[in-house]
C-alpha positions as CSV (number, residue, x, y, z in Angstrom):
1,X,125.1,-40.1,13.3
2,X,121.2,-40.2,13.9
3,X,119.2,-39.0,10.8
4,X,115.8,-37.0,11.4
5,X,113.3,-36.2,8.8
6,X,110.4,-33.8,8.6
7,X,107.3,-36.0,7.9
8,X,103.8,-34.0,7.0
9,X,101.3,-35.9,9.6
10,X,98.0,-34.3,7.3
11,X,98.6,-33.7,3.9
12,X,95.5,-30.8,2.6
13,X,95.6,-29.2,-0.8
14,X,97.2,-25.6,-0.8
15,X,95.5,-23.0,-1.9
16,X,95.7,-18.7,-2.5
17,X,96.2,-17.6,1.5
18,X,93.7,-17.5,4.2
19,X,90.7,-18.3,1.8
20,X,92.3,-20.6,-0.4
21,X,92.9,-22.8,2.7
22,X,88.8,-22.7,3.9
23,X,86.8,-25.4,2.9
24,X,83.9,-25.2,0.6
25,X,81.3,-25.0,3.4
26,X,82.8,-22.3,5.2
27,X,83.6,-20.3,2.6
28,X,79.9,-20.8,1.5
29,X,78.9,-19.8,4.9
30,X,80.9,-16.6,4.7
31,X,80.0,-16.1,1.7
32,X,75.5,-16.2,2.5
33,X,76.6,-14.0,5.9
34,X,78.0,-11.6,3.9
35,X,75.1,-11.3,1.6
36,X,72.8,-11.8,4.6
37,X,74.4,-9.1,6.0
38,X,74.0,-6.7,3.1
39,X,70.9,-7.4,2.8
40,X,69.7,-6.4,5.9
41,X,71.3,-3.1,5.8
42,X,70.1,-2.4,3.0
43,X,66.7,-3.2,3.8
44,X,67.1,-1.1,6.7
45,X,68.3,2.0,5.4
46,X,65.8,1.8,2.6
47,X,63.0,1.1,4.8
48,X,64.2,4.5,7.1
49,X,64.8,6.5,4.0
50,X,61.8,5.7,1.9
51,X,59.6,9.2,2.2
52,X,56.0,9.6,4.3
53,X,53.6,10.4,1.5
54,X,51.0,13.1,1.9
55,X,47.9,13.7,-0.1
56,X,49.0,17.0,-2.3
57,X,45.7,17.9,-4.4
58,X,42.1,15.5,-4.4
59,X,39.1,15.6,-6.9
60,X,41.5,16.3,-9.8
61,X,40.1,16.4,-13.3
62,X,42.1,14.3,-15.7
63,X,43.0,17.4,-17.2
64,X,44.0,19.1,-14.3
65,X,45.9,15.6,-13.1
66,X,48.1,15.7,-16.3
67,X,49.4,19.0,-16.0
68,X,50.0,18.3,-12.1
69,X,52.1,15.4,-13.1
70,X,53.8,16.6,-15.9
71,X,55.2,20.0,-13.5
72,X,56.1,17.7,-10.7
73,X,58.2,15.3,-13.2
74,X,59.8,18.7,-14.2
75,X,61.0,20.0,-10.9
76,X,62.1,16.6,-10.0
77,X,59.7,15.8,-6.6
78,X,58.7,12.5,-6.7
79,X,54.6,11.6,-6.6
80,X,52.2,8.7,-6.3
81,X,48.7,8.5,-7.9
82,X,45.5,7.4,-5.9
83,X,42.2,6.9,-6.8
84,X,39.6,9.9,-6.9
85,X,41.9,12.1,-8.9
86,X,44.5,12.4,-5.3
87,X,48.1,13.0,-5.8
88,X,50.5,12.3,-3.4
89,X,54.2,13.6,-2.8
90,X,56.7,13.2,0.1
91,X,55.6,14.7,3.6
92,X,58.8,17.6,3.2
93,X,57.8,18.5,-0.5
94,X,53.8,19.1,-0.4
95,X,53.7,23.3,0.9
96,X,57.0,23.7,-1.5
97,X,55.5,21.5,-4.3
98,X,52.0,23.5,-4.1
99,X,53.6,26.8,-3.8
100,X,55.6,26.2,-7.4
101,X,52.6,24.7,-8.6
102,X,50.4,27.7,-7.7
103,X,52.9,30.1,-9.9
104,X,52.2,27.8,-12.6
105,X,48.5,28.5,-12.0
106,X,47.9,24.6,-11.7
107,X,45.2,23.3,-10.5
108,X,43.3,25.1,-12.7
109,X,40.2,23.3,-12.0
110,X,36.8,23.4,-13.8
111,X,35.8,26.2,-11.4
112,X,36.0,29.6,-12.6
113,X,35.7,33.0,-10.9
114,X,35.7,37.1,-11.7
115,X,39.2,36.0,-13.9
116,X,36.9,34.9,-16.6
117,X,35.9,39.1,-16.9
118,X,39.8,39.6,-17.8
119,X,39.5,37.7,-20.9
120,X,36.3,39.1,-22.0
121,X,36.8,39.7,-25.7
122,X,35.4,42.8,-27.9
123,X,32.5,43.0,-29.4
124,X,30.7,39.8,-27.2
125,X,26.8,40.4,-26.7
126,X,24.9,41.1,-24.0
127,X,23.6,37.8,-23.4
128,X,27.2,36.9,-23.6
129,X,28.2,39.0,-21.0
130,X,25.5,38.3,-18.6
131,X,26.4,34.3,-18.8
132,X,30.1,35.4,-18.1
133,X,28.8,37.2,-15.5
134,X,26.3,34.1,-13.5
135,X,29.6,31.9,-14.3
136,X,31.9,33.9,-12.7
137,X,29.7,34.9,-9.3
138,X,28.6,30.8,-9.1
139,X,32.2,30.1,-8.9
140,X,33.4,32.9,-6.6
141,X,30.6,31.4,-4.1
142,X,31.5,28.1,-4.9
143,X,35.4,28.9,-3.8
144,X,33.9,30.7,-0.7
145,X,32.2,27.7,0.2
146,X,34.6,24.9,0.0
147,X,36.9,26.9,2.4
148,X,34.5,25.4,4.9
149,X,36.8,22.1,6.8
150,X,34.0,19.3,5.8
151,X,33.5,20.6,2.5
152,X,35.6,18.8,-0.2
153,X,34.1,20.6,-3.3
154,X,30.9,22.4,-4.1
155,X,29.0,23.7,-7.3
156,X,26.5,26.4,-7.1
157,X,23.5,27.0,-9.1
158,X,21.6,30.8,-9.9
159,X,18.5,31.5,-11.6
160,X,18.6,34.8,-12.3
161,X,15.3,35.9,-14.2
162,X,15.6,38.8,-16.6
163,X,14.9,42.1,-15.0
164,X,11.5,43.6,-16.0
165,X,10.4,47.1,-16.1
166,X,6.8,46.1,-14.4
167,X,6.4,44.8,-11.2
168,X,3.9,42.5,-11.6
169,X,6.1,40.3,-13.8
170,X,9.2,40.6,-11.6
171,X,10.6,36.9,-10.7
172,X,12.6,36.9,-7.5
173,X,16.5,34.9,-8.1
174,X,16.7,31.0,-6.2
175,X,19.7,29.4,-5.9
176,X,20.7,25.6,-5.8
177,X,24.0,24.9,-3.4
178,X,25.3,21.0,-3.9
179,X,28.2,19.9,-1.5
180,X,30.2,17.1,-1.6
181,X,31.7,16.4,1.7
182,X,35.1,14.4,3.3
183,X,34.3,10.8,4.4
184,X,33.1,11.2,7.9
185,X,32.1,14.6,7.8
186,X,28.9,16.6,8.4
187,X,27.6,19.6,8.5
188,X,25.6,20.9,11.4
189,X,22.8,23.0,11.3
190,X,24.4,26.1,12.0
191,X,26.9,25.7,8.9
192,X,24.5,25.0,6.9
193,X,22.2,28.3,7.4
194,X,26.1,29.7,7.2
195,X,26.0,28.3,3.7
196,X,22.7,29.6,3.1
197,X,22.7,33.5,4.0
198,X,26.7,33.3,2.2
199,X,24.6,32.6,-1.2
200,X,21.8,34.8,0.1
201,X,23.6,38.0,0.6
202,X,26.0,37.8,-2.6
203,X,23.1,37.5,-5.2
204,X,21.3,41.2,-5.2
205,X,16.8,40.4,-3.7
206,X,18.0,36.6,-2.8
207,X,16.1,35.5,-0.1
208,X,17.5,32.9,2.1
209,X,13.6,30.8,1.8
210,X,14.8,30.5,-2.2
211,X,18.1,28.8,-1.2
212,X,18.3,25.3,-1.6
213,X,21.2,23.0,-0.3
214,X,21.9,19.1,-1.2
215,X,24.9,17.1,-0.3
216,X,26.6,14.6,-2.5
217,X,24.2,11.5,-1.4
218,X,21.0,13.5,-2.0
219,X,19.9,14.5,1.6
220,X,18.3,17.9,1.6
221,X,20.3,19.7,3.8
222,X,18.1,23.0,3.9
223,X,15.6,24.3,1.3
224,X,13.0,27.1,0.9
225,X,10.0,24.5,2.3
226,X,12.0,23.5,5.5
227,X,10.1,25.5,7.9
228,X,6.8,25.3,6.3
229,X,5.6,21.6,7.0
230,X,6.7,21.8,10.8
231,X,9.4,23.0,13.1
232,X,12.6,24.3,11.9
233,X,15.9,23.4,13.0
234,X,16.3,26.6,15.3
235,X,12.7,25.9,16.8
236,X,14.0,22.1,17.5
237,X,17.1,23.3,18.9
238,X,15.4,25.8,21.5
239,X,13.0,23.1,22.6
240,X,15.6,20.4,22.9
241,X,17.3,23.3,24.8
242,X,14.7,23.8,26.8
243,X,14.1,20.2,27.8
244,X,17.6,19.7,28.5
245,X,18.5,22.8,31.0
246,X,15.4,21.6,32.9
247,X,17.0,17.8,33.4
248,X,20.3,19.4,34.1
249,X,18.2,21.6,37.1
250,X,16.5,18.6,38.5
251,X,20.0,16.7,38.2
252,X,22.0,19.2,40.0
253,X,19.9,19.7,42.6
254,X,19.3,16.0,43.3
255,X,22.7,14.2,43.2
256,X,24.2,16.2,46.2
257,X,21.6,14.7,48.2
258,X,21.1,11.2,46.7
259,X,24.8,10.9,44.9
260,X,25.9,10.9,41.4
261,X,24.2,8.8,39.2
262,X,20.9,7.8,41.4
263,X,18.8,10.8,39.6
264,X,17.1,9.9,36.3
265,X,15.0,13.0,35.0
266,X,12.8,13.2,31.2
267,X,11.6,17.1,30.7
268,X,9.3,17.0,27.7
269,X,8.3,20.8,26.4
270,X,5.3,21.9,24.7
271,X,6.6,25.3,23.5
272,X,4.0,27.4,21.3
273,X,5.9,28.9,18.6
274,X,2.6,30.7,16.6
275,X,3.1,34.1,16.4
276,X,0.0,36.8,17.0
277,X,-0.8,40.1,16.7
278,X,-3.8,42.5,18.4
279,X,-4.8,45.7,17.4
280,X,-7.6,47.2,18.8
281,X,-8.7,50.4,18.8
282,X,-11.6,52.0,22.0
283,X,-13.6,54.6,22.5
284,X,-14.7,56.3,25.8
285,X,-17.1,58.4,26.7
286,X,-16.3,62.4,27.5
287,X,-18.9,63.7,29.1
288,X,-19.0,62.4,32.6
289,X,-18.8,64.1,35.4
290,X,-15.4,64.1,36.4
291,X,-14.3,64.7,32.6
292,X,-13.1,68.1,31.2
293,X,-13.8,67.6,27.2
294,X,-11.4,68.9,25.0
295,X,-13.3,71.4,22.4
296,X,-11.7,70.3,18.8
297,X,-13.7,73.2,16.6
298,X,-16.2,75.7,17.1
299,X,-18.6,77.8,14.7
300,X,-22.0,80.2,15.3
301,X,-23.8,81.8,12.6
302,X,-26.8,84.4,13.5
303,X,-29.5,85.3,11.3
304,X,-32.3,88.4,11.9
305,X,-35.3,89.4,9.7
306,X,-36.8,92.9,10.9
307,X,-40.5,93.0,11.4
308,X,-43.0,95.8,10.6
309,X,-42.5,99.2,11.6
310,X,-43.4,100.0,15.6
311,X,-45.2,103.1,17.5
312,X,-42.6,106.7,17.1
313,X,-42.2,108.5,20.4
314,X,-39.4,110.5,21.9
315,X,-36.9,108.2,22.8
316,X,-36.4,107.6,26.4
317,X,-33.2,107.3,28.7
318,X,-32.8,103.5,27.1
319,X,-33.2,104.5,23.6
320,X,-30.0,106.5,23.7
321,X,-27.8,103.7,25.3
322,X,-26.1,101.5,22.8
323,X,-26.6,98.1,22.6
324,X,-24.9,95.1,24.6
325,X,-22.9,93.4,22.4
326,X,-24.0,89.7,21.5
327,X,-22.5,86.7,23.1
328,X,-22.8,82.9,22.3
329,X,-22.7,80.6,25.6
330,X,-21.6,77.1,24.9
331,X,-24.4,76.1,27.0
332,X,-27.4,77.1,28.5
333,X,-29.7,79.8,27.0
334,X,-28.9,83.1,25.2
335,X,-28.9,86.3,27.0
336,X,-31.7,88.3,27.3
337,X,-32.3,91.3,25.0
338,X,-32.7,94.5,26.7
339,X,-36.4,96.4,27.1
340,X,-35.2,99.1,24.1
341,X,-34.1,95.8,22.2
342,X,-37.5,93.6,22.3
343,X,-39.5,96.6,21.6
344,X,-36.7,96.9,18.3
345,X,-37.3,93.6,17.6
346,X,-41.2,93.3,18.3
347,X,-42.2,91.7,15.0
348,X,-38.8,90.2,14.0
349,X,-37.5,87.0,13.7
350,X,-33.9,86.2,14.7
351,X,-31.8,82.8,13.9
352,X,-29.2,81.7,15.7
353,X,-27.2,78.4,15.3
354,X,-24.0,76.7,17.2
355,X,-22.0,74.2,16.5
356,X,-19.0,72.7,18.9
357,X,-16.9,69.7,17.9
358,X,-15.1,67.9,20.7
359,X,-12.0,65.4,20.7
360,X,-13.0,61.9,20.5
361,X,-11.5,60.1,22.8
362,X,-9.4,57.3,21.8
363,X,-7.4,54.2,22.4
364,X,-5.0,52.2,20.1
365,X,-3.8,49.0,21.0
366,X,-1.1,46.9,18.9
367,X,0.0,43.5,21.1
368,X,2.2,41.1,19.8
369,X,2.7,38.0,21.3
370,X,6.2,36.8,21.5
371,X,7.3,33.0,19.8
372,X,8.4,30.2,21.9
373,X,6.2,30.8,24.8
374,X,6.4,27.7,26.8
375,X,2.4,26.0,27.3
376,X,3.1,23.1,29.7
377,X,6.4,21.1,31.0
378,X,6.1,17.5,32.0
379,X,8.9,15.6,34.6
380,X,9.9,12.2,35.3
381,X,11.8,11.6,38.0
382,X,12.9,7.9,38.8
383,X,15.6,8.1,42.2
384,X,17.4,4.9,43.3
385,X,17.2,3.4,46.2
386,X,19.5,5.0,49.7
387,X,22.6,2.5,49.3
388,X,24.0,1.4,53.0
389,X,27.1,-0.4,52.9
390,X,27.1,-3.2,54.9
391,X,29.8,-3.6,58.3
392,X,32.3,-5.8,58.7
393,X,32.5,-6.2,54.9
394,X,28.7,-7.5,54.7
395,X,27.1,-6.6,51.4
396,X,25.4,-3.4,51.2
397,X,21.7,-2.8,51.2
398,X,19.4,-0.6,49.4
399,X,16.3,0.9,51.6
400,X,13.5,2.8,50.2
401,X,13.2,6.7,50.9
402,X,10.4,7.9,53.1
403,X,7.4,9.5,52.3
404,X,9.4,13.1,54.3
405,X,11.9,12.3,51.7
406,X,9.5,11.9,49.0
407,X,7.8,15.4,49.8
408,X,10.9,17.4,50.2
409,X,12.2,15.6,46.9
410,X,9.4,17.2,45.3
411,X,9.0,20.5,46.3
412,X,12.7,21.3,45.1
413,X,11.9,19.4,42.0
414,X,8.9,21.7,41.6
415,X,11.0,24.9,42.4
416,X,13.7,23.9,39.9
417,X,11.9,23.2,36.7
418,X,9.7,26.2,37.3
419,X,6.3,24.4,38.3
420,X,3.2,26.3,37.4
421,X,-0.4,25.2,38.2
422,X,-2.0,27.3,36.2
423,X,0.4,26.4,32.9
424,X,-1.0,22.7,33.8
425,X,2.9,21.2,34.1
426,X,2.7,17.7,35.3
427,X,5.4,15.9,37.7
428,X,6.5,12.3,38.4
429,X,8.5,11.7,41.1
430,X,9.1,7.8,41.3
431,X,11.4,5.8,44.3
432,X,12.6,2.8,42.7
433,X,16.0,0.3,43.0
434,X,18.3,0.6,40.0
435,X,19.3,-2.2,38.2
436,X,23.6,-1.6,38.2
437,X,24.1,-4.7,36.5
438,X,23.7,-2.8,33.6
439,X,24.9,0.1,34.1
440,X,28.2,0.8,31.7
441,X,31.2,2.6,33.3
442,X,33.6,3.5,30.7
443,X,36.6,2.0,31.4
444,X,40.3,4.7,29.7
445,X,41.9,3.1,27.2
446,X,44.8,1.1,28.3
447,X,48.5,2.5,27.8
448,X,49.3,-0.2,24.8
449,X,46.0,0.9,22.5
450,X,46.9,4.4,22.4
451,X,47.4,5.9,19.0
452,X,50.3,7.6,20.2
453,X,52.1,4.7,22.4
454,X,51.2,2.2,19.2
455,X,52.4,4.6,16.2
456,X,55.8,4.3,19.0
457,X,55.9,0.5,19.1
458,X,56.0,0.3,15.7
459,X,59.1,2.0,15.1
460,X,60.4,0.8,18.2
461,X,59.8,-2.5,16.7
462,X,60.9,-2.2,13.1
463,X,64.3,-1.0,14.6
464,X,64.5,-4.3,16.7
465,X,63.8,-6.4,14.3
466,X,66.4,-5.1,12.1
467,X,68.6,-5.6,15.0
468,X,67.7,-9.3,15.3
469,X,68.1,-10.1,11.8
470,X,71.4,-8.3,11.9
471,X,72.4,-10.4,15.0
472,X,71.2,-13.4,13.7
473,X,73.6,-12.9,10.3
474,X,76.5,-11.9,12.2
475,X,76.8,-14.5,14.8
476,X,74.2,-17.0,13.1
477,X,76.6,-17.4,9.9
478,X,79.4,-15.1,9.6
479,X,81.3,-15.1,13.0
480,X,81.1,-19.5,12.7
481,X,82.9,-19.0,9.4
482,X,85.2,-16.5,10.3
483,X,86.0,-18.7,13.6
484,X,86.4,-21.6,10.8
485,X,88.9,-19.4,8.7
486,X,91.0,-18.8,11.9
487,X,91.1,-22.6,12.9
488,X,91.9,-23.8,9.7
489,X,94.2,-26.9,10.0
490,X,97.9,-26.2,8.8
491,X,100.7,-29.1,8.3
492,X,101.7,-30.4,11.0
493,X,105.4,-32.1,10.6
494,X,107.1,-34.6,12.6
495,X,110.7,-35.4,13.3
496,X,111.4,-38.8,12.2
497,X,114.4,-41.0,13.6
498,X,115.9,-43.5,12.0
499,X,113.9,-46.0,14.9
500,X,110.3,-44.2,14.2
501,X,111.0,-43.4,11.0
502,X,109.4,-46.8,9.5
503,X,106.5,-46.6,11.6
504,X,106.0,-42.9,10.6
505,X,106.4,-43.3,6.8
506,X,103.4,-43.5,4.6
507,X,103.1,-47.1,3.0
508,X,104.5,-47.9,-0.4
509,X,102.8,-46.0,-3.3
510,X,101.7,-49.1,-5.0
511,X,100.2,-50.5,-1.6
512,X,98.0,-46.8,-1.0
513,X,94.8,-45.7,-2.8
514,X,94.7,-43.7,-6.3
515,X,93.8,-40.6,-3.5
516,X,96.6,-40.7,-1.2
517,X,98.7,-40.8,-4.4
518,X,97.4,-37.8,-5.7
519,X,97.9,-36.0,-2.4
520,X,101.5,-36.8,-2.2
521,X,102.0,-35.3,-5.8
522,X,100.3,-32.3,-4.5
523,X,102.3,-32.1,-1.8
524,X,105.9,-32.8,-4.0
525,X,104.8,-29.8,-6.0
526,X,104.0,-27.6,-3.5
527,X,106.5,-28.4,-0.6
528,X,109.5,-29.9,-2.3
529,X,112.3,-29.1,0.6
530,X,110.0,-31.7,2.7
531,X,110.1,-33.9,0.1
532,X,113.6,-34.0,-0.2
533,X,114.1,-34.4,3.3
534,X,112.2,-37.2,3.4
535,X,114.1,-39.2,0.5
536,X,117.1,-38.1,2.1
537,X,116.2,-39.9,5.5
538,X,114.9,-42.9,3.8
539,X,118.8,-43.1,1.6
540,X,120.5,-42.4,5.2
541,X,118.7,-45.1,6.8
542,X,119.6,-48.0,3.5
543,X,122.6,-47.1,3.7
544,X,122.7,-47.4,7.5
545,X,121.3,-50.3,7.5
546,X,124.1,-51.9,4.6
């Protein structure tokens, strides 16, 4: 009977299972994949979970900071310092944050306002009281003021001189604004006079001249001598207004005819901004022909002294008539006495006086000239060339205008800015080839520099390049070790006959390395049934062979 045996062609070391059989490098490989692997996810998820920081409070005083700090530790929100006194806390936290912080009346800040009156203490002085007082309107106003956007923080300063019960020693109040504005910010000229009347009007007989404002870098914004040196700022604006409405005129009126951008125009303005006032006052005379005079008062006072006795007859038809009563013309002579009268008055002397006031009359002028009167406007005008394109895709060609052109150019010129002779305004009407080389045409920002589209690519790209690093772990080192662990060479056994079994048997021990030794005690511990087998084919075949 044919014996067969079982014959291990590989003999390998056994191990615990699936991972006991690996070798080292692919379990190493597993292994780093796995760790690459979780890694990267947990990059990722901290990366997308780590909170967006805003800025919660700025300008902090150390004082102020602590206590910030020390509340925010309590309620558990989670905060960054900066420098300049800024606290920061996650995007979702800063309106609850500064709501619990605002019951806890934090910031306090070195500011104080009309709170500082609910303190006030019995028995303080009157000087005591009135500091309390300057303290608590200089930081109401200060408050009021950095409400403004560009304003970061303010202090205000008021001198108010002690009230005096004689006017000639009364002191008016001044007040001193300083601002400290955001990086970047400014304030224009109308905020600023803002600033100045809010100060003005909260201080009882402040007037705005004795208001002085200074930013953080020393640059007097406005002050009581601004408009005494020169032109103000509203006086600058109008003329600058001015000047530009009358470009904008010559402009509009132009480019339809010549096209957009081959009008050039420079309005310079000389505006009068002294103000005057006439009074006059004129007399005329009221006694001309065609003028009825007013009588204002009148008055006549008669006097008579009698004279000596006269010759005693009987008294005639005359002497029993009674006498015409007196009159007093305004003019001309009196009226004559009657023939019993004179002969009365024969010897007497009679006094008569009249006196008639009339109204004066009068005239009263008061003219005030208004401010801003414009005295003279001067124009330049530079027009480009007429541009002809050229046919047949020639280049084009620029041609001068005609002196028709020129004239009609400059008589709507003229009627646009308002020409006058007699004001002495001066125009400048020059035809002249523009130099386009030069000329910059703004170009819109491409698609991949917008804020917007960049602030995109960035998250866009953060998640790829988790992905690649992900993809590059998984199939970079963990699926070739997992492929590894699947392919794993097993032992393979072969069925030995007594004819191949010679050729298939290992050589004798003594003939075979210290290594293959080792391997086939190995291989007797952990597979004895093959062993066996294998000694049982080799005693079949010797005795066989007897």
């Amino acid at each position: 009977m044919e014996t067969t045996a079982v014959i291990p062609s590989t003999l390998q070391p056994a191990g615990g299972g699936v991972f006991g059989r690996m070798t080292a490098r692919t379990r190493g490989m597993l292994l780093l994949g796995a760790a690459g692997l979780a890694a990267v996810v947990s990059a990722a998820w901290l990366w997308s979970a780590s909170p967006n920081y805003r800025v919660l409070f700025t300008n902090l005083s150390d004082r102020d900071g602590g206590a910030v700090i020390a509340q925010l530790s309590q309620l558990n929100i989670p905060y960054r310092n900066a420098d300049g006194g800024t606290v920061l806390v996650p995007q979702d936290k800063v309106h609850e944050a500064r709501l619990k912080l605002a019951s806890q009346g934090l910031p306090k800040g070195s500011v104080v306002g009309f709170e500082i009156m609910e303190t006030q203490k019995f028995g303080v002085t009157q000087f005591q009281e009135q500091v309390n007082y300057q303290r608590a309107l200089e930081g109401e106003l200060a408050r009021s003021i950095q409400v403004l956007a560009p304003v970061a923080g303010s202090r205000v300063h008021l001198a108010l001189p002690k009230q005096s019960g004689f006017l000639r020693d009364k002191q008016p109040p001044t007040a001193s604004v300083l601002l400290q504005l955001h990086p970047g910010k400014t304030l224009d000229r109308q905020q600023v006079a803002g600033i100045v009347h809010l100060v003005s009007s909260s201080v009882p007989e402040l007037n705005p001249k004795n208001v002085s404002v200074v930013d953080q870098h020393g640059n007097l914004l406005a002050s009581e001598r601004s408009g005494a040196a020169g032109l103000d700022a509203a006086q600058l604006d109008y003329v600058a207004r001015i000047e530009g409405d009358t470009i904008k005129r010559i402009e509009d009126i132009l480019e339809p005819i010549m096209g957009r951008g081959n009008v050039r125009a420079q309005v310079t303005a000389d505006v009068d901004f002294s103000q005057i006032e006439n009074m006059a006052e004129s007399y005329a005379p009221n006694q001309g022909a065609d003028t009825k005079a007013a009588i204002r008062s009148q008055s006549t006072s008669d006097a008579a002294q009698p004279g000596p006795a006269g010759a005693q007859g009987v008294p005639g038809a005359l002497s029993n008539q009674p006498p015409v009563p007196p009159t007093a013309p305004i003019n001309g002579a009196a009226a004559p006495l009657n023939a019993a009268q004179a002969a009365a008055t024969a010897g007497s002397s009679t006094r008569r006086e009249a006196v008639t006031n009339f109204e004066v009359d009068k005239t009263v002028r008061h003219t005030k000239v208004a401010s801003g009167q414009v005295k003279r406007l001067t124009a330049a005008v530079v027009i480009n060339h007429r541009i002809k394109a050229g046919a047949n895709g020639a280049a084009a060609t620029a041609t001068a205008l005609g002196e028709d052109e020129l004239k009609n150019i400059n008589a709507l010129v003229r009627e646009a800015m308002g020409f006058s002779q007699q004001r002495g305004d001066s125009l400048n009407i020059v035809n002249s080839e523009f130099n386009m080389v030069d000329t910059f045409v703004a170009e819109p920002l491409p698609i991949w520099k917008q804020p917007d589209v960049v602030a995109l690519a960035k998250e866009i790209g953060k998640a790829v390049l988790f992905l690649v690093l992900t993809m590059i772990v998984v199939f970079g080192v963990v699926r070739p070790a997992l492929k590894a662990m699947a392919t794993a060479p097993k032992p393979v056994y072969a069925v030995a006959s007594p004819e191949t079994a010679p050729a298939a048997l290992p050589p004798p021990v003594e003939n075979r390395p210290p290594t293959a030794v080792e391997q086939v005690r190995t291989l007797a511990k952990s597979d004895p049934a093959t062993v066996a087998n294998v000694v049982k084919a080799w005693v079949g075949e010797d005795k066989g062979a007897s």
